[in-house]
N, C-alpha and C positions, 0 to 999 in steps of 0.2 A: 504494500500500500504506500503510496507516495508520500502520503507526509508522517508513517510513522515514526520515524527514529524524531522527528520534532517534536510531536504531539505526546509522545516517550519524556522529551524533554522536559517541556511544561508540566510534564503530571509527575516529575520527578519532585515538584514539591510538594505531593499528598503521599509519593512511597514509588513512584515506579522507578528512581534513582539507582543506579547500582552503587557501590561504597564499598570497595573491598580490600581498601585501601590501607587501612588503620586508622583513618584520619575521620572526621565528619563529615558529613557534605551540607554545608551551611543554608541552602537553599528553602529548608524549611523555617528558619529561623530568620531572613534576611528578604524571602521571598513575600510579594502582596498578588501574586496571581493564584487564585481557586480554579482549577482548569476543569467544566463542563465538556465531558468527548462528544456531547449531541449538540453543543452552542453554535453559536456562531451569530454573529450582528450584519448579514446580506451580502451581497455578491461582492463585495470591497473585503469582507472580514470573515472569510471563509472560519479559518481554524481560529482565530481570537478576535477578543470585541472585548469594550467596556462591560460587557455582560459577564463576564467570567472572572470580572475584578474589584476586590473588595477596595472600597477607599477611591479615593478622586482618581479621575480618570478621564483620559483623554481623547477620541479618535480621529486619527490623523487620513488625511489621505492626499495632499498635494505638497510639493516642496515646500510656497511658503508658507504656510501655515505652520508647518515644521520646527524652518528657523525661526519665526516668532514666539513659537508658543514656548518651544525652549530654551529662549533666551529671558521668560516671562516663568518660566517653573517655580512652583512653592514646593516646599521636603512634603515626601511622600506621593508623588504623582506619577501613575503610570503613563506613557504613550505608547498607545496601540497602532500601528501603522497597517496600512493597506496592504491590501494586496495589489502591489504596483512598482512602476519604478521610479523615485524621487530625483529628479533634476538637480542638480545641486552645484553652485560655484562659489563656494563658500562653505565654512566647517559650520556643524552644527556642536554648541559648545553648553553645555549642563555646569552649573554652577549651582546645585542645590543636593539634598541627603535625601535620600530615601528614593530615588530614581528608579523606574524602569523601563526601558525602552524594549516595545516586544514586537516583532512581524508574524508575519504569516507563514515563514519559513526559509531559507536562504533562499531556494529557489522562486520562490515567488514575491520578495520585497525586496526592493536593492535600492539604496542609496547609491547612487552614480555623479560623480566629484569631476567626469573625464571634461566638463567645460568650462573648467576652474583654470585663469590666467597667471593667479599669485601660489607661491608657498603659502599653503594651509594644512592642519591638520583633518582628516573625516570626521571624524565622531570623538571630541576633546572634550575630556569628563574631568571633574574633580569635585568630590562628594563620595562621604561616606553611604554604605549600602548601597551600592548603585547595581542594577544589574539589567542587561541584555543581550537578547537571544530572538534568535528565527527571523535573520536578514543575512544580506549582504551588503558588504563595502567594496565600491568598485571605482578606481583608478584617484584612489585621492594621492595628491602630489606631494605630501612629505607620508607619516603613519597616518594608516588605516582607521585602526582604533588606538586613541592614547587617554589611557585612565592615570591618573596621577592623584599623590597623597591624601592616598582614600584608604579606606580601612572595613574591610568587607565588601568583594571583587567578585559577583558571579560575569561569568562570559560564558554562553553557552547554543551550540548550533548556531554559530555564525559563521558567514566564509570571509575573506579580507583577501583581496586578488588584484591584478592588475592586469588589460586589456594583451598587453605584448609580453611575449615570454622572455627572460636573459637580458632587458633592457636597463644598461646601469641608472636613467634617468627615471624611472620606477620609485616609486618611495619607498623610505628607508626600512621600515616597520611593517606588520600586520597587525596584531594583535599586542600591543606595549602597555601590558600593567608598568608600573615604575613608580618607586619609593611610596609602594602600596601594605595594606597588612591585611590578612585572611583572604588573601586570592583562589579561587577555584575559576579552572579554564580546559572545558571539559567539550566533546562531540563536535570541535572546529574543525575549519576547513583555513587553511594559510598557506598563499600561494603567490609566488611572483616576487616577492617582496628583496630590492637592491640590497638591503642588510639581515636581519635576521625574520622570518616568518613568523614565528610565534615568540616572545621576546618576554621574560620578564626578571626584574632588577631592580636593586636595590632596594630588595623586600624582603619578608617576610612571613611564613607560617600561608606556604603553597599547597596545592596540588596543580598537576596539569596531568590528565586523560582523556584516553582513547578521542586523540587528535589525527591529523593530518596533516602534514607540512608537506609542502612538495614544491617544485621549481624554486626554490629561494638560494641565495646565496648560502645562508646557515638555516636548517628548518628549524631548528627549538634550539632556544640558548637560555642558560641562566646563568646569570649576569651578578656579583657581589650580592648575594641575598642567601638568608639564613632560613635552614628547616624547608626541605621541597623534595615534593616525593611525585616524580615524571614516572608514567606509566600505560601502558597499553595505548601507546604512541605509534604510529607509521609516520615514517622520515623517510621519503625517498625519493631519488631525482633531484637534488638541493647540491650545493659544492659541500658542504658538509652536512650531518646529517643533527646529531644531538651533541650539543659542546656544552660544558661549565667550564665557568672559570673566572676572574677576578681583575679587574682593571686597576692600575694604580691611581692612589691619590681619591678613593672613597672612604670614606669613614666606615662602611658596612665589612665587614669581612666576613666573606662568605663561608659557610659550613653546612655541613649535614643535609646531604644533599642525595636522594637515589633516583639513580639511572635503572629500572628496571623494568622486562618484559614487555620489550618495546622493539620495533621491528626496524629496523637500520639498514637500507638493503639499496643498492644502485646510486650514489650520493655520487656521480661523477661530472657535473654538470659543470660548461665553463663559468672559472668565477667571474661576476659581471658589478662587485664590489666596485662602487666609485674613490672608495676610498676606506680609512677605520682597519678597525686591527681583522674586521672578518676580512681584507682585503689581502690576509698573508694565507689563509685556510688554502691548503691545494685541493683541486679539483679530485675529488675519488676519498675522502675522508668521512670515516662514519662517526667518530667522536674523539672531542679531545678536552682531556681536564687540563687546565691553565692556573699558573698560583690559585691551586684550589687548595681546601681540606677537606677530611673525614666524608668521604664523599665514596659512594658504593653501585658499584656498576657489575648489575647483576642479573640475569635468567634474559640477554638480551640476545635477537637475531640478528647475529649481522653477516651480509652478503654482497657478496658483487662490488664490495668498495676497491676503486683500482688503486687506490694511492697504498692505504690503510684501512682498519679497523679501528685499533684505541691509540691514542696515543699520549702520553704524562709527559706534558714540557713544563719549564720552568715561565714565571713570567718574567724570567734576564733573556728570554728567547727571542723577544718582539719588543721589550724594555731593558736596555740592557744597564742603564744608569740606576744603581741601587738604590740612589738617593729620592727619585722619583717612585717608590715602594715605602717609604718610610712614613708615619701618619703619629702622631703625637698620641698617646695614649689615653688625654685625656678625652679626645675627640673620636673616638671609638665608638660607635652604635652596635648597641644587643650584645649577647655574648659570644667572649672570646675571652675570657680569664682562663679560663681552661686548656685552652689551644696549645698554646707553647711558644708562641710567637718569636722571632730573634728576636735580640734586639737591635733596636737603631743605634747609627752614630751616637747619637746627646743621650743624655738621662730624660728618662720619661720618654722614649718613641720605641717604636715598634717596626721590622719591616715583614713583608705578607707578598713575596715572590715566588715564596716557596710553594711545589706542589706535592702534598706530605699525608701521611696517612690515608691511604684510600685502599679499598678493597675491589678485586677483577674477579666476580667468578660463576662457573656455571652459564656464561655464552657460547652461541654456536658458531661456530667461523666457517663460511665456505664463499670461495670464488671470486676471495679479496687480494691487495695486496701484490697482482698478478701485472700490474703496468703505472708503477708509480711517475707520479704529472712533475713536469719539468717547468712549470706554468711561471711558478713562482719562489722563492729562497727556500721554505721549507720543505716542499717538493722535491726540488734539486737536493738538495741536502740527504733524504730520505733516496733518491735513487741512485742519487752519485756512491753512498754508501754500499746498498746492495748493488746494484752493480747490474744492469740487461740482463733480462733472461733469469732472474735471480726473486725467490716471492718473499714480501715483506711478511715480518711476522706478526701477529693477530695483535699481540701487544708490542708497544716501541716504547722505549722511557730513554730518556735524554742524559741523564745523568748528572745532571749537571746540582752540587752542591754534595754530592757522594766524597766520600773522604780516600775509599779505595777504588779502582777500576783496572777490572783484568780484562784486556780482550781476547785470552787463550783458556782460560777457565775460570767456571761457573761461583768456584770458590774461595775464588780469591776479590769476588766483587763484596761490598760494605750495603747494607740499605738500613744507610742513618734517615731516610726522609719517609722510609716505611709505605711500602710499594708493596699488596700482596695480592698475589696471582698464586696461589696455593690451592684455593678453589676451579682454575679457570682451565680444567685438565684438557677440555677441547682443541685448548688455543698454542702456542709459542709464543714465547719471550724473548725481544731484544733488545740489547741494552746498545747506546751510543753515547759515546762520551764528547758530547757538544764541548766540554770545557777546553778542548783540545782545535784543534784548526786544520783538515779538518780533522774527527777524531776518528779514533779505532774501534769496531765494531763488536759485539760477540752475539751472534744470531741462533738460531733455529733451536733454544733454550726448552727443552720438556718437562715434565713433573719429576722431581719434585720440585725443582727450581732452584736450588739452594738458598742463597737468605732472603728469597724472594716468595717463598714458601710458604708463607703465612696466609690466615685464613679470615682473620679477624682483626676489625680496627683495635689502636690503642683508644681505652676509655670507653669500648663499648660499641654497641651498635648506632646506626644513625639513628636521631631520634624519630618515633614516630611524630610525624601531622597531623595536629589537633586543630579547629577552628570553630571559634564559637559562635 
């Protein structure tokens, strides 16, 4: 039936929700839609109407009415949009709490930005409880959707796409929660997008499931943000596929983060990055953790990536000025007492380049690795190593910050930064020692791995996602 995985959606906030997460799914709690499966408000409002919603309410069905009434929003107001497509050359901007913007389903409501002359944002929110679902965003000229310092983030069955495929002049974004808390971003669609498709950073107490990213430069990224558990995800066709990792010079430092049961498969696409650190990712890359921590990458498919499958660099890789990693201590957001942080030059700093405690295990590797991309530095670096003719191995770690490195055997390498691939029996291990120019290899590494063996983070499991 054509509109049920959306109408699935909507009724996810009376139970038909899945949740299997460990986490909540806040939608019951944050959610003002009562969905009737027999309503409807007439030939504009097939699958929703103000009829199906408790509390002020709105129904939309021409552009400007659109940006007026949203620019006009009191807390608490749903908009109900048509079943149509919204003209639009200018962002639609919400400035109020308790928001929800609902369509009739991606395939039948689209907001379309493509005769917008300036940089603008699509759909530029900021307001706590905000949430929307059952549309599309099409060809908005900077992000799709940009939610910002809000604090309970449904996003749900929506697509965020761009007219031309591989075009760097494409916006940056699909979907950008950013410096959000209790985000859920669940049954999307994220495509096209010059930077990352599905994007969320410098937050907080996540989930993201059973998505879709495809054609983008990076399909799902998380970005300096704490507690995020990505799942039952398809990433494919993107230059990379699911990356974490940490940018310098944020106050967030990022943790506890799992990669899990998530399908990572064909990520070969050329990169069409205008610019920004996704503009170093080579083409054929299924994930890579970046000065990340405690971070667990687990029960995932990956396939078909030419370049790689995982890959642990340092953030001295694409930052190589340490100074630029250093963040005073007292300007630190959420926790990180724990961590271990170096420390900085001065008293009282901290620096957070390091990519340290993480766990690889229980993936499936096939069909990767098999024609790494000379597109760009890390690329070259990865092929120059192995060598033509030569398959990379499922896991790659850089080395860089290791105190020993052997590239004739297994047992004379150190894992001070605690690298364990103990569980990851499917896959190989190779280690390259970047700190070297260029450096020496030791590849096609098996179980048990020697001090790379390990099975389990220091300090414990990633924490589970709670959201109230």
């Amino acid at each position: 039936m054509k509109n049920w995985l959306f109408l699935c959606a909507l009724a996810a906030l009376v139970g038909c929700g899945d949740d299997d997460g460990g986490g909540t799914d806040p939608g019951e709690d944050m959610g003002m839609v009562t969905t009737d499966m027999g309503g409807g408000g007439g030939d504009a409002f097939p699958n929703m109407s103000c009829a199906d919603v408790e509390g002020t309410c709105l129904e939309i069905e021409d552009a400007a009415t659109l940006v007026t009434e949203a620019n006009l929003l009191d807390d608490g107001t749903t908009l109900v949009l048509a079943e149509a497509t919204f003209e639009l050359d200018n962002a639609v901007t919400i400035r109020a709490n308790g928001i929800s913007v609902v369509g009739q389903g991606m395939d039948e409501t689209t907001l379309d930005y493509g005769t917008g002359t300036t940089q603008f944002n699509g759909l530029d929110v900021v307001g706590d409880n905000f949430r929307v679902e059952g549309l599309t965003l099409l060809d908005a000229p900077k992000d799709a959707l940009r939610v910002e310092d809000s604090d309970g983030v449904i996003i749900r069955a929506i697509r965020t796409t761009w007219t031309n495929e591989g075009d760097s002049t494409n916006g940056a974004y699909g979907i950008y929660p950013v410096k959000s808390q209790n985000v859920l971003v669940e049954n999307c669609e994220a495509l096209n997008a010059s930077d990352a498709g599905l994007y969320v950073g410098q937050s907080e107490n996540v989930i993201v499931r059973n998505n879709l990213v495809r054609g983008n430069v990076a399909g799902l990224e998380i970005e300096n943000t704490q507690f995020a558990d990505v799942y039952d995800n398809v990433a494919e066709d993107n230059t990379g596929g699911i990356v974490v990792f940490d940018l310098p010079g944020n106050p967030i430092v990022g943790r506890d983060v799992r990669l899990r049961d998530n399908m990572i498969i064909n990520n070969n696409r050329a990169n069409f990055a205008p610019g920004g650190v996704v503009r170093e990712i080579p083409p054929g890359t299924g994930t890579f953790a970046m000065a990340s921590r405690r971070v667990e990458i687990t029960g995932n498919t990956y396939m078909n990536n030419q370049t790689l499958d995982i890959a642990i660099i340092s953030g001295l890789v694409v930052e190589g000025d340490t100074s630029a990693w250093e963040l005073e201590t007292a300007s630190l957001v959420g926790m990180h007492e724990d961590l271990g942080l170096l420390p900085g030059s001065a008293d009282g700093t901290v620096s957070k380049f390091r990519s340290e405690n993480i766990v690889i295990a229980n993936n499936s590797h096939s069909g990767s690795g098999m024609a790494a991309s000379t597109a760009n530095m890390l690329g070259q670096i990865v092929a120059l190593q192995y060598g033509a003719g030569n398959t990379v191995d499922s896991v790659l770690y850089d080395g860089i910050g290791e105190s020993s490195f052997d590239g004739e055997d297994i047992a004379g390498n150190s894992n001070d930064n605690r690298l364990c691939v103990g569980g990851n029996t499917g896959g190989t291990l190779g280690l390259i020692n970047l700190e070297a120019a260029p450096g020496p290899i030791l590849g096609g590494i098996e179980a048990p791995f020697g001090a790379f063996g390990c099975t389990e983070l220091d300090g414990g499991p990633v924490a589970e996602v709670t959201i109230p």
